[in-house]
Backbone as CSV, one residue per row, in Angstrom:
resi,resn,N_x,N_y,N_z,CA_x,CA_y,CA_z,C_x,C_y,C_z
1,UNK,104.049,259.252,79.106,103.540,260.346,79.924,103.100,261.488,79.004
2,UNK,101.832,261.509,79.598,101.396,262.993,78.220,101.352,264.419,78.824
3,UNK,101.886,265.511,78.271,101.703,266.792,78.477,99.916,266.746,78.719
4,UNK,99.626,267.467,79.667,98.305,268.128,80.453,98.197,269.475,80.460
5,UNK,97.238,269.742,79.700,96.719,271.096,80.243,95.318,271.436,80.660
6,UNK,94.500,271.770,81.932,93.811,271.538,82.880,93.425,273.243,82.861
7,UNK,92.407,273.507,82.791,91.472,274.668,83.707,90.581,274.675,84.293
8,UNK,91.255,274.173,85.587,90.584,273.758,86.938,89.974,274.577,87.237
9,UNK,90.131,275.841,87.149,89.255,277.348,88.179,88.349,277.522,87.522
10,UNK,87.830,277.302,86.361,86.202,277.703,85.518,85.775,276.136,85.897
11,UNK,86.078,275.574,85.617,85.043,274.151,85.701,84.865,274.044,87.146
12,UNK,85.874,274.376,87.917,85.470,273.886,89.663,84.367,275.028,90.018
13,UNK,84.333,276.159,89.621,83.671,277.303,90.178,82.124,277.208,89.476
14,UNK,82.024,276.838,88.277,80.520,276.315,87.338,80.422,275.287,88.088
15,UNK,80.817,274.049,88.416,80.026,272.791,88.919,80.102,273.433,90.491
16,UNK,80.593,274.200,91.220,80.148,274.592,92.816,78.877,275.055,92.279
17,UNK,78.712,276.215,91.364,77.624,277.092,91.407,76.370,276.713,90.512
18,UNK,76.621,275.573,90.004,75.544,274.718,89.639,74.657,273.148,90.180
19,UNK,75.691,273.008,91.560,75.267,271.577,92.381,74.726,272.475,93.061
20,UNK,75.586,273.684,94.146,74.725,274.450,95.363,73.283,274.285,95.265
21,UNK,72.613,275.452,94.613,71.149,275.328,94.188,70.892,273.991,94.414
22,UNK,70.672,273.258,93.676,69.866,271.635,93.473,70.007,271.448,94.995
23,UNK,71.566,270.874,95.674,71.829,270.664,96.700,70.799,270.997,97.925
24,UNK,70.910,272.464,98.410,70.119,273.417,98.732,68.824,272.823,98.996
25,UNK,68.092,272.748,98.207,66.435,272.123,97.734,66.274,271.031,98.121
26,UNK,67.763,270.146,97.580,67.412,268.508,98.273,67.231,268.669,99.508
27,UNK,68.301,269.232,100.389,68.704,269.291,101.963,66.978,269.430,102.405
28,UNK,66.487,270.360,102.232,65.482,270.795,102.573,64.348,269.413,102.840
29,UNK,64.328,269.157,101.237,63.490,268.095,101.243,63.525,266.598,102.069
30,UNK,64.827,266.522,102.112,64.937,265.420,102.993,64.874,265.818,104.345
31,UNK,65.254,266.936,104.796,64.718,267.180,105.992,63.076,267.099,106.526
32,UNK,62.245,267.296,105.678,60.738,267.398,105.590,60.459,265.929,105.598
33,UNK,61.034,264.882,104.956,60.573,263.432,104.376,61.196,262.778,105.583
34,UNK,62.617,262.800,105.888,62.757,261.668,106.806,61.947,261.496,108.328
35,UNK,60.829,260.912,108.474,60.264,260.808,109.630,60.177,260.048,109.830
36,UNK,60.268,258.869,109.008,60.650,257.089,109.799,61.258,256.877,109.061
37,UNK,62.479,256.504,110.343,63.758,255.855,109.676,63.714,254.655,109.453
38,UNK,62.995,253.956,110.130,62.676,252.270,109.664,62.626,251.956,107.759
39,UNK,61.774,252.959,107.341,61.937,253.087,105.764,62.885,253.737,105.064
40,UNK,63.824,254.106,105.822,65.270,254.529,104.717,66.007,253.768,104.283
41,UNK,65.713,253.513,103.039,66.618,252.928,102.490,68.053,253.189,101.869
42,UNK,68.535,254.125,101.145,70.054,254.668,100.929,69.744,256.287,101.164
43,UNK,71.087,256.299,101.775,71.462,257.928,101.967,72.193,258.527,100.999
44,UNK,72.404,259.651,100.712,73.081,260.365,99.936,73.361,261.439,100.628
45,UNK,75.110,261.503,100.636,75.548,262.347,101.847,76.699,263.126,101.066
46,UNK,77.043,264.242,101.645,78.617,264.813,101.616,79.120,266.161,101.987
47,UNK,80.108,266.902,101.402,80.514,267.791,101.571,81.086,268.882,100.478
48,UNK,81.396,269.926,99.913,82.099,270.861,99.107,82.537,271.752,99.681
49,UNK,83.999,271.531,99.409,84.305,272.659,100.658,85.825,273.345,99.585
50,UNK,85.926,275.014,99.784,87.047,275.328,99.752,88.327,276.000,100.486
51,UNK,89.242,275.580,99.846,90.514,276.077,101.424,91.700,276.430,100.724
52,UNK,91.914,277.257,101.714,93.373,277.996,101.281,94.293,276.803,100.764
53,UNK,94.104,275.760,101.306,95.734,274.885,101.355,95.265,273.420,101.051
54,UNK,94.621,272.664,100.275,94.557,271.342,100.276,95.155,270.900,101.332
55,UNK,94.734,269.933,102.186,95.249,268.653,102.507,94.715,267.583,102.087
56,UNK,95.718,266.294,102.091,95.255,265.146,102.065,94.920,264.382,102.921
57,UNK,94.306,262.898,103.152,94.377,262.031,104.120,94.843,262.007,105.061
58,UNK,96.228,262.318,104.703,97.174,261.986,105.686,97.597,263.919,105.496
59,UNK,97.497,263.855,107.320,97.424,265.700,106.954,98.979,266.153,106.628
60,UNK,99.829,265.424,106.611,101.284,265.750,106.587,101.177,266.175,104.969
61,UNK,100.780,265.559,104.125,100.627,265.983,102.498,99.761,267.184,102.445
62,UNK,100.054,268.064,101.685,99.254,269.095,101.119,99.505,269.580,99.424
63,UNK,98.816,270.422,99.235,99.094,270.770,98.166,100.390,272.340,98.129
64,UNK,99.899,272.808,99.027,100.230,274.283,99.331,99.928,275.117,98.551
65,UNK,98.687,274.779,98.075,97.660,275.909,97.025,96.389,275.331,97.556
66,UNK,95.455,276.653,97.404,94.187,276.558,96.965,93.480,275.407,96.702
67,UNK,92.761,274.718,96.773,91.936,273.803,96.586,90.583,273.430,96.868
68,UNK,89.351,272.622,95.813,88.405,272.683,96.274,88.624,271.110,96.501
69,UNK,87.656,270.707,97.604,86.998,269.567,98.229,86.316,268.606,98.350
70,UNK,85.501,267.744,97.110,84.481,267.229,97.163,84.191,266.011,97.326
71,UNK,83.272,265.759,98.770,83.358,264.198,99.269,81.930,263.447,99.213
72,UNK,82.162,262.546,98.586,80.477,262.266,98.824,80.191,260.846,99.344
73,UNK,79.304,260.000,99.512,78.677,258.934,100.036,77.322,259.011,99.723
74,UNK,77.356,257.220,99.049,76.293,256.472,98.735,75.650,255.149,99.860
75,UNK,75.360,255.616,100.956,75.482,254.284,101.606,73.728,253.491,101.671
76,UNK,73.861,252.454,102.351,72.705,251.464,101.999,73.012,250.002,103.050
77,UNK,72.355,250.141,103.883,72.463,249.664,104.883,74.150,249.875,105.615
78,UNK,74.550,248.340,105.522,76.384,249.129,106.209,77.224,249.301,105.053
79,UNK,76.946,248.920,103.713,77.630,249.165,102.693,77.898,250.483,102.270
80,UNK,78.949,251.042,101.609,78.353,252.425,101.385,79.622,253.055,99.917
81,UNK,79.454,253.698,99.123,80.463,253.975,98.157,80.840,255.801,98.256
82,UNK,82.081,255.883,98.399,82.226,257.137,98.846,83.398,257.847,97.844
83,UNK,83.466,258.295,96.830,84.367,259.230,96.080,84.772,260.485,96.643
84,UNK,86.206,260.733,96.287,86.889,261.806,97.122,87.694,262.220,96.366
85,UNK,87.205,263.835,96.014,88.177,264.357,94.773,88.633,265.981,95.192
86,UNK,90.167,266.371,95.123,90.649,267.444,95.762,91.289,268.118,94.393
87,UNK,91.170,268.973,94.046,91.827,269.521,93.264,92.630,271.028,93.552
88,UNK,93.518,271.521,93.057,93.939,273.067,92.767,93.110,273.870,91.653
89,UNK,92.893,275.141,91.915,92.123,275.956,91.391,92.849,275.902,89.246
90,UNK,94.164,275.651,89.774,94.860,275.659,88.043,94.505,273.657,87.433
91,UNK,94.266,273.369,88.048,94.279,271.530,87.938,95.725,270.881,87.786
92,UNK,96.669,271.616,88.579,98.068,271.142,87.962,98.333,270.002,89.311
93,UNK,97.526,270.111,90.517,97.568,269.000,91.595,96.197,268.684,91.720
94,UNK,96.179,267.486,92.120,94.925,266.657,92.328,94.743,265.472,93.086
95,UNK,93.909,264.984,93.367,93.673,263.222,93.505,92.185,262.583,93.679
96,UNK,92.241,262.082,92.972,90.502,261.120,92.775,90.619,260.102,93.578
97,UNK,89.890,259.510,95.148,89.465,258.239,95.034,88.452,257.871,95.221
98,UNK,88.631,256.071,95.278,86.656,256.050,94.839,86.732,254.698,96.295
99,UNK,86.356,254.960,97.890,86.472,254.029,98.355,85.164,253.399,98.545
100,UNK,85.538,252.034,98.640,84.381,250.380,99.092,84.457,250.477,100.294
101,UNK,83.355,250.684,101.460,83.230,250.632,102.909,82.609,249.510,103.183
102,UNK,82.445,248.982,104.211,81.637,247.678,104.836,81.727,248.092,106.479
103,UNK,80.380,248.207,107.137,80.278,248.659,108.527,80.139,247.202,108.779
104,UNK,80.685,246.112,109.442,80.396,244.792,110.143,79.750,245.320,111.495
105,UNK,80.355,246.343,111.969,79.769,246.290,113.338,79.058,247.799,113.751
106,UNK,77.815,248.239,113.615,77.113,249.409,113.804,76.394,249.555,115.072
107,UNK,76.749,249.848,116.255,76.085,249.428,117.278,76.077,250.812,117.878
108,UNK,74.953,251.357,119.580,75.212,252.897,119.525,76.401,253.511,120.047
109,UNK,77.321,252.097,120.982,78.756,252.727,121.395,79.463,252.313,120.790
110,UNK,79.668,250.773,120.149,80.736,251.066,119.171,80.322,250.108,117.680
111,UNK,81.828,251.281,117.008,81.246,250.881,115.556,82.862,250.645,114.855
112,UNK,82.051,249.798,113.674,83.783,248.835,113.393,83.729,248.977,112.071
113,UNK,84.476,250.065,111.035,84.319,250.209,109.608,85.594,250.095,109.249
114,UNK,85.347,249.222,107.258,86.915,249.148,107.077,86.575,249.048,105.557
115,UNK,87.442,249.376,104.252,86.969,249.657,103.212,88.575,249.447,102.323
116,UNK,88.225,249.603,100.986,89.404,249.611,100.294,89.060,250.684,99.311
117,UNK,89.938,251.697,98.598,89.967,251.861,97.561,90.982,252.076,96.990
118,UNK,90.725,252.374,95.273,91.591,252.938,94.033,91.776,254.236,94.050
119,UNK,92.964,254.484,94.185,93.302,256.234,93.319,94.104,256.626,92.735
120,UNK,94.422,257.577,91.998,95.478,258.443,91.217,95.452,260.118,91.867
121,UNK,96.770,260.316,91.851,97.446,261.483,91.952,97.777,262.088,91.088
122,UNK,98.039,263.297,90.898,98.848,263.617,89.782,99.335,265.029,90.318
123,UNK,100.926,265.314,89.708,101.501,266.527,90.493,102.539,266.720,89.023
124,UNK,102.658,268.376,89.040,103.428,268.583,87.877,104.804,268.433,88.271
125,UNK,106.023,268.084,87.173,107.219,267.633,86.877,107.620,268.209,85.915
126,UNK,108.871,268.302,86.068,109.928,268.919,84.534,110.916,267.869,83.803
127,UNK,110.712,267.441,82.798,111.344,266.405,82.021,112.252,267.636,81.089
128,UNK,113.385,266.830,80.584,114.245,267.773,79.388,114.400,266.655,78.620
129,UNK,114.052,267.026,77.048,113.538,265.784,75.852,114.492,266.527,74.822
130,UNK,115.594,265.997,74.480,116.282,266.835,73.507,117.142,268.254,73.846
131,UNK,117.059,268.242,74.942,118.040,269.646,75.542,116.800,270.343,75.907
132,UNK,115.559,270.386,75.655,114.589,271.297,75.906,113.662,271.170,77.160
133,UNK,113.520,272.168,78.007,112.521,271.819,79.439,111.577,271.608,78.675
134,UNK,109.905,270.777,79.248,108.951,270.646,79.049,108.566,270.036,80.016
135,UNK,107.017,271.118,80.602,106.107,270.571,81.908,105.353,269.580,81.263
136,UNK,104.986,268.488,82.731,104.293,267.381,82.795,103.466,267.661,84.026
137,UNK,102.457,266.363,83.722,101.593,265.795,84.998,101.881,264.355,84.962
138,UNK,102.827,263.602,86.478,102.914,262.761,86.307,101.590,262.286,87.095
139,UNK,100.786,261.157,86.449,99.752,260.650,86.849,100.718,259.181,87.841
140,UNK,99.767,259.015,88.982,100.389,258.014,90.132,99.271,257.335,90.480
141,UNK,99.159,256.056,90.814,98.341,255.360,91.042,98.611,254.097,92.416
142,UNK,97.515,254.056,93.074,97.312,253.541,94.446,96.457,252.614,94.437
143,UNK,96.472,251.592,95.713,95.173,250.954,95.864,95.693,251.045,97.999
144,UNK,94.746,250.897,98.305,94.571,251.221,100.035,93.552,250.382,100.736
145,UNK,93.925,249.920,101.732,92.267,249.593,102.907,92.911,250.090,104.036
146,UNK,91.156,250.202,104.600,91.798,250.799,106.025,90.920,250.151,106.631
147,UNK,91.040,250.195,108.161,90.574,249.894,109.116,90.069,250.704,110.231
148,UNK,88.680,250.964,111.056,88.641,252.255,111.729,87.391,251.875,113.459
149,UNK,88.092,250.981,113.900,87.352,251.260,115.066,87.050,252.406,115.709
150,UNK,85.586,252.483,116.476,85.286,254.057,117.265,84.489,253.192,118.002
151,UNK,84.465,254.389,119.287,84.138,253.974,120.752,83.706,255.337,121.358
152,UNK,82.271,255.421,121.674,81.401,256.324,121.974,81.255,256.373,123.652
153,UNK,82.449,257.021,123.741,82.445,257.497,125.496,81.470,258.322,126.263
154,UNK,80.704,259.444,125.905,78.929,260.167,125.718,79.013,260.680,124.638
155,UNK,77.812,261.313,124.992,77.115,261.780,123.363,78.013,262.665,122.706
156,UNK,78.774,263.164,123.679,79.675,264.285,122.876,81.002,263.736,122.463
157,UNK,81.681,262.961,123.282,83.095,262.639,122.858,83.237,261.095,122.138
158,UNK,84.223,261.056,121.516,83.939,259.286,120.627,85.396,259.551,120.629
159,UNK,86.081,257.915,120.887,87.157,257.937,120.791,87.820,256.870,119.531
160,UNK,88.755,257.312,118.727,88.586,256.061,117.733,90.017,255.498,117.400
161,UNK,90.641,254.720,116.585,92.114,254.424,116.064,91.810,253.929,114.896
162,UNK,92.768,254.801,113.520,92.882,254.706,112.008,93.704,253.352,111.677
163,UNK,93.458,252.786,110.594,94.970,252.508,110.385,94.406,252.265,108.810
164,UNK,95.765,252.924,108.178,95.393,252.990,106.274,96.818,252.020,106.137
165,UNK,96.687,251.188,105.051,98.172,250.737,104.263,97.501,251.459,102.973
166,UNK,98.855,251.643,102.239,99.092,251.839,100.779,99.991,250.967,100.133
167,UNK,99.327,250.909,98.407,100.546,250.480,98.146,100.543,251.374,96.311
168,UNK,101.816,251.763,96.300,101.777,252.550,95.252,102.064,251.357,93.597
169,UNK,101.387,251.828,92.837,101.311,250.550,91.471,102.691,251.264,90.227
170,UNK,103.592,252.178,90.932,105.033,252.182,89.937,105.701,252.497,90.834
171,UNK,107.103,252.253,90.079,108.255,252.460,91.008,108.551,254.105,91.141
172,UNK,108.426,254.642,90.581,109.274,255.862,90.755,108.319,256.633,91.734
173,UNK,107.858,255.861,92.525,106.506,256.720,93.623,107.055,256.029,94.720
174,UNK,106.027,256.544,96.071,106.256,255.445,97.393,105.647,254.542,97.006
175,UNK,106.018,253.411,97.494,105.418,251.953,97.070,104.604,251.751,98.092
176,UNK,105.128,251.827,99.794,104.684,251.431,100.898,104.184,252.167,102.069
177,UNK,103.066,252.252,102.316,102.370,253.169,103.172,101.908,252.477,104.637
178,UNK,102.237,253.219,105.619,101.392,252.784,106.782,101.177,253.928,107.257
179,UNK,100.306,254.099,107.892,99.010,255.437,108.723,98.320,254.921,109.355
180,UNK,99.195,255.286,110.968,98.010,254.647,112.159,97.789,255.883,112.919
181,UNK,96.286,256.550,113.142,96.259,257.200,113.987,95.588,257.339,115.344
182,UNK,95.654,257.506,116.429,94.556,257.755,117.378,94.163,259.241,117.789
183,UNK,92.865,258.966,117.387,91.702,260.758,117.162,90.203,260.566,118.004
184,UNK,89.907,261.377,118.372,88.987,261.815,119.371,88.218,262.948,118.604
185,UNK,86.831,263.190,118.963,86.349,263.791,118.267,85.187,264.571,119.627
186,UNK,85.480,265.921,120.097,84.788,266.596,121.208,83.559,267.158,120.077
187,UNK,82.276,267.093,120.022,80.852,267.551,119.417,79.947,268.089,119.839
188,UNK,79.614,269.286,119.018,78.479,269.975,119.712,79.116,270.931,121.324
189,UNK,79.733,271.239,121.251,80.455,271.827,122.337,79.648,273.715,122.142
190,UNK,78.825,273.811,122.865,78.080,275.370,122.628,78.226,276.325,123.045
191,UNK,78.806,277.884,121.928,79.067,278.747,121.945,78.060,279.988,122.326
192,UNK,77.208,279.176,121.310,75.791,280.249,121.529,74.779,279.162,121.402
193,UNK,73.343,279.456,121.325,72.650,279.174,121.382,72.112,278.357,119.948
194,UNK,72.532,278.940,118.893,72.701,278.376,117.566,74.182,278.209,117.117
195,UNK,75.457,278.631,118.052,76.580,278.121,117.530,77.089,276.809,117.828
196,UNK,77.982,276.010,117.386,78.260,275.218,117.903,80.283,274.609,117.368
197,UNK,80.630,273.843,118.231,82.063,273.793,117.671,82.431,272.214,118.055
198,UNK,83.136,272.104,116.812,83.405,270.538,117.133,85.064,270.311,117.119
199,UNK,85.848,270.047,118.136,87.598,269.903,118.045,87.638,267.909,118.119
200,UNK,88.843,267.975,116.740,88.806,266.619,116.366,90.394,266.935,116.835
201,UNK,90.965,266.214,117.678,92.974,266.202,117.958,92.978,264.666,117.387
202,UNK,94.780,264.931,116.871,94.675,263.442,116.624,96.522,263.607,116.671
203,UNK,97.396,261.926,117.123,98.782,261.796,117.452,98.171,260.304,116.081
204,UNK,99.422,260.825,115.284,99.388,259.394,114.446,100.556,259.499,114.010
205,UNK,101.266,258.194,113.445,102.280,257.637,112.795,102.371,257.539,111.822
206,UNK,103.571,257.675,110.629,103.440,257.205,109.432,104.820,257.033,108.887
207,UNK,104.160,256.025,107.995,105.652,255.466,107.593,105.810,255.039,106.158
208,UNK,106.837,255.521,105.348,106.859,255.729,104.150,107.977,254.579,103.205
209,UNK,108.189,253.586,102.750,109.466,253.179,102.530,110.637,253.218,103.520
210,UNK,110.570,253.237,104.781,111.837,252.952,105.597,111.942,253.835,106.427
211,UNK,111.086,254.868,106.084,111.343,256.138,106.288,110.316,256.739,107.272
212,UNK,110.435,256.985,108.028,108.997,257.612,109.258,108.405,258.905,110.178
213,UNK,107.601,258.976,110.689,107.453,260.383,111.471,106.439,260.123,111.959
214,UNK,106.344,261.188,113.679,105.186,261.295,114.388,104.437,262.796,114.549
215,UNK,103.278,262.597,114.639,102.897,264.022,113.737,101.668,264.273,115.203
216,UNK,101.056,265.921,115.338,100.021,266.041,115.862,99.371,266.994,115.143
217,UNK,97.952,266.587,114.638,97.138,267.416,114.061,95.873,267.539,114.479
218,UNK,94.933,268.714,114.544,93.713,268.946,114.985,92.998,269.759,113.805
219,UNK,91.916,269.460,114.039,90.424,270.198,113.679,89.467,271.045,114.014
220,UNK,89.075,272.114,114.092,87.841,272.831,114.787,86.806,272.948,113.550
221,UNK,85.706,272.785,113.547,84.874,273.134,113.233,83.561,273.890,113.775
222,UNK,83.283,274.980,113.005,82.160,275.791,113.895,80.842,275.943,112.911
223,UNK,79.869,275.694,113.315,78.844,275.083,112.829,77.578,275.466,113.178
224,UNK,76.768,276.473,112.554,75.501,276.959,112.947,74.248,275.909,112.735
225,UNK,73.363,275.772,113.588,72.113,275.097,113.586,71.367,275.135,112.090
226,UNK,71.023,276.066,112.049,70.155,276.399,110.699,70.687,276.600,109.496
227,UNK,72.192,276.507,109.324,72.988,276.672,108.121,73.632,275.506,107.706
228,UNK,73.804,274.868,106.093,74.459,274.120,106.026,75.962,273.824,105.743
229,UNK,76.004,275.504,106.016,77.869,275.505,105.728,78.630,275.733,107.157
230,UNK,79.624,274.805,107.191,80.339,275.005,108.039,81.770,275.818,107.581
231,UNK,82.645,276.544,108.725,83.747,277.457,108.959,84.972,276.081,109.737
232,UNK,86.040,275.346,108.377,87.021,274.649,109.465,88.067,275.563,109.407
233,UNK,88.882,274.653,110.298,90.357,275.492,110.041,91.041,273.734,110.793
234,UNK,92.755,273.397,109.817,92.835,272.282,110.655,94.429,273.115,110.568
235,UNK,95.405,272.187,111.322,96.454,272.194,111.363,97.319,271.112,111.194
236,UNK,98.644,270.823,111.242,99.590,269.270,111.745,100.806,270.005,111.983
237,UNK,101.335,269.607,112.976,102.736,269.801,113.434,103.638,268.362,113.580
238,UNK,104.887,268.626,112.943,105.516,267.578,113.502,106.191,267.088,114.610
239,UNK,106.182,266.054,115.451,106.955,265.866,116.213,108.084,265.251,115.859
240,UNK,108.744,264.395,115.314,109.615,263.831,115.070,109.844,263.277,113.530
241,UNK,110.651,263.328,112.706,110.652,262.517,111.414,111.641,262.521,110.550
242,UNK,111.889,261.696,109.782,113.032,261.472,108.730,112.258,261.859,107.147
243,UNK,111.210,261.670,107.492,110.903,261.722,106.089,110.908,262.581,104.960
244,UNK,111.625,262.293,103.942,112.238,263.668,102.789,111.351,264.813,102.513
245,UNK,111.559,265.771,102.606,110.265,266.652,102.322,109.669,267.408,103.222
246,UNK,109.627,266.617,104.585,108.733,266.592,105.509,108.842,268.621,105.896
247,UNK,107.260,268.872,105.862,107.248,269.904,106.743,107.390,270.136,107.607
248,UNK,107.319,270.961,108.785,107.203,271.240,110.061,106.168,271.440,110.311
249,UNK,105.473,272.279,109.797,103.866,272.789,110.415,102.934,273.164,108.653
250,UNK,101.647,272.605,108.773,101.147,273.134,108.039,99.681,273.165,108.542
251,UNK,99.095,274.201,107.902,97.424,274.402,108.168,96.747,274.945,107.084
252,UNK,95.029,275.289,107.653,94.517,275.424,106.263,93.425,276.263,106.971
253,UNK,92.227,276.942,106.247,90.745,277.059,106.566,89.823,277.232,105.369
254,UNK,89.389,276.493,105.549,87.691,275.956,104.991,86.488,276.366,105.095
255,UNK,85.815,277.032,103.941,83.932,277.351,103.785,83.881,275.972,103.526
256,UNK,82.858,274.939,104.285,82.224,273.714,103.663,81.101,273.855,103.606
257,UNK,80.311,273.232,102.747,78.553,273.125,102.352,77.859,271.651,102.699
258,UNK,77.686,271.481,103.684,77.275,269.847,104.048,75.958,269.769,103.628
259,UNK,75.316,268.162,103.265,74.418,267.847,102.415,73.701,266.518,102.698
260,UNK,72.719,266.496,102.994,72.275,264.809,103.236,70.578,264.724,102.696
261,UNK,70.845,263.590,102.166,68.886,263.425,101.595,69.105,261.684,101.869
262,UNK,67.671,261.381,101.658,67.811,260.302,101.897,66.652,259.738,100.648
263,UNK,66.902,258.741,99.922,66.250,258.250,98.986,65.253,256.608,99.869
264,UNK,63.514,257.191,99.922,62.848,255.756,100.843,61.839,255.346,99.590
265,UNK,61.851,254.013,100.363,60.325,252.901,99.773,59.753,252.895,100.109
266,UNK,58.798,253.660,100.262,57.224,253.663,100.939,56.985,252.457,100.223
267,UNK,56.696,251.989,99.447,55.797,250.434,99.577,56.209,249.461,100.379
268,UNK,57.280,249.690,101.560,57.619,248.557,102.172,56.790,248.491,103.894
């Protein structure tokens, strides 16, 4: 295990303020270009977002610092490659993953996606080597698939059910993960005339080495027409659980910068 030292807050704040711009320009442009979708061939999609409070996946984990957000997607027909990297403003918490999606079933009410990926964690620790404290980053490593049916009840509401396994690759981590949730997603719900708000609720399960809990967490997002940043704020409360650690309530709120272009073949 090697001593780390990380300065997360200059490098995260130079690469925000050097993608924005470019970003920005693309958005634009692909807005102008996509007029037949028959010729799109891969998208290029995502998000940068920062928040008081990291969360993870699973909203019961957080960081309880600061953190920036960055999610992206490569997709191409139903295939699609999507990296997901959260960090703290000091780099002393983190996690990189890089997931494999496959849409088998894309239809306009329902749709059937399920994917695997690799990741690492890393969270600081105190070892004593000779009588002496000395900080660490223990680096942790994962592999995951999930599974994600959705079911398009109208245009505004979609109803769907998660389910993630984990499995952690050392012992001194959780080894065994299950995360099943059922989430609903209310869209486009209008405030004003250019506002708009989207509430995602969700009741899911999880279960850790032996160990378990039932949790309720939601989403709002508020979202102007002509802007590409959205205002979240999420929450999770627990209902019931054993699991060591476990919070009671945690939440967060979020500036995000959403982003989509689309790369076509006109010679086809």
């Amino acid at each position: 295990m090697k001593k780390l030292q990380i300065n997360g807050l200059q490098t995260m704040v130079k690469i925000f303020v050097m993608v924005l711009p470019i970003l920005s320009i693309q958005n634009k442009t692909w807005g102008q270009s996509a007029i037949d979708s028959t010729k799109q061939e891969t998208t290029f999609s995502g998000s940068l977002g920062l928040t008081n409070n990291g969360f993870s996946i699973i909203p019961s984990f957080s960081f309880n610092k600061p953190a920036a957000i960055i999610l992206l997607s490569w997709m191409k027909d139903k295939f699609s490659v999507d990296p997901d990297f959260r960090v703290t403003p000091d780099g002393q918490k983190g996690s990189m993953l890089l997931w494999f999606r496959y849409q088998p079933i894309r239809g306009k009410q329902f749709t059937l996606r399920t994917g695997i990926h690799p990741a690492i964690n890393w969270i600081p620790i105190q070892l004593v080597e000779n009588g002496i404290k000395q900080d660490f980053l223990q680096l942790r490593r994962f592999v995951a698939w999930e599974l994600a049916p959705s079911f398009k009840v109208t245009e505004k509401f979609r109803l769907g059910i998660y389910y993630l396994q984990g499995n952690g690759l050392q012992s001194n981590s959780i080894r065994t993960t299950h995360f099943i949730t059922l989430n609903s997603t209310i869209s486009n719900i209008p405030i004003t005339k250019k506002l708009n708000f989207t509430f995602i609720p969700v009741i899911y399960y999880l279960y850790l080495d032996g160990t378990d809990g039932k949790y309720f967490s939601a989403t709002g997002i508020l979202s102007h027409k002509k802007s590409p940043f959205t205002l979240q704020s999420s929450f999770n409360k627990t209902i019931k659980s054993n699991i060591p650690a476990n919070k009671d309530f945690l939440w967060n709120v979020s500036v995000v910068y959403n982003f989509k272009m689309a790369m076509v073949n006109l010679n086809k």
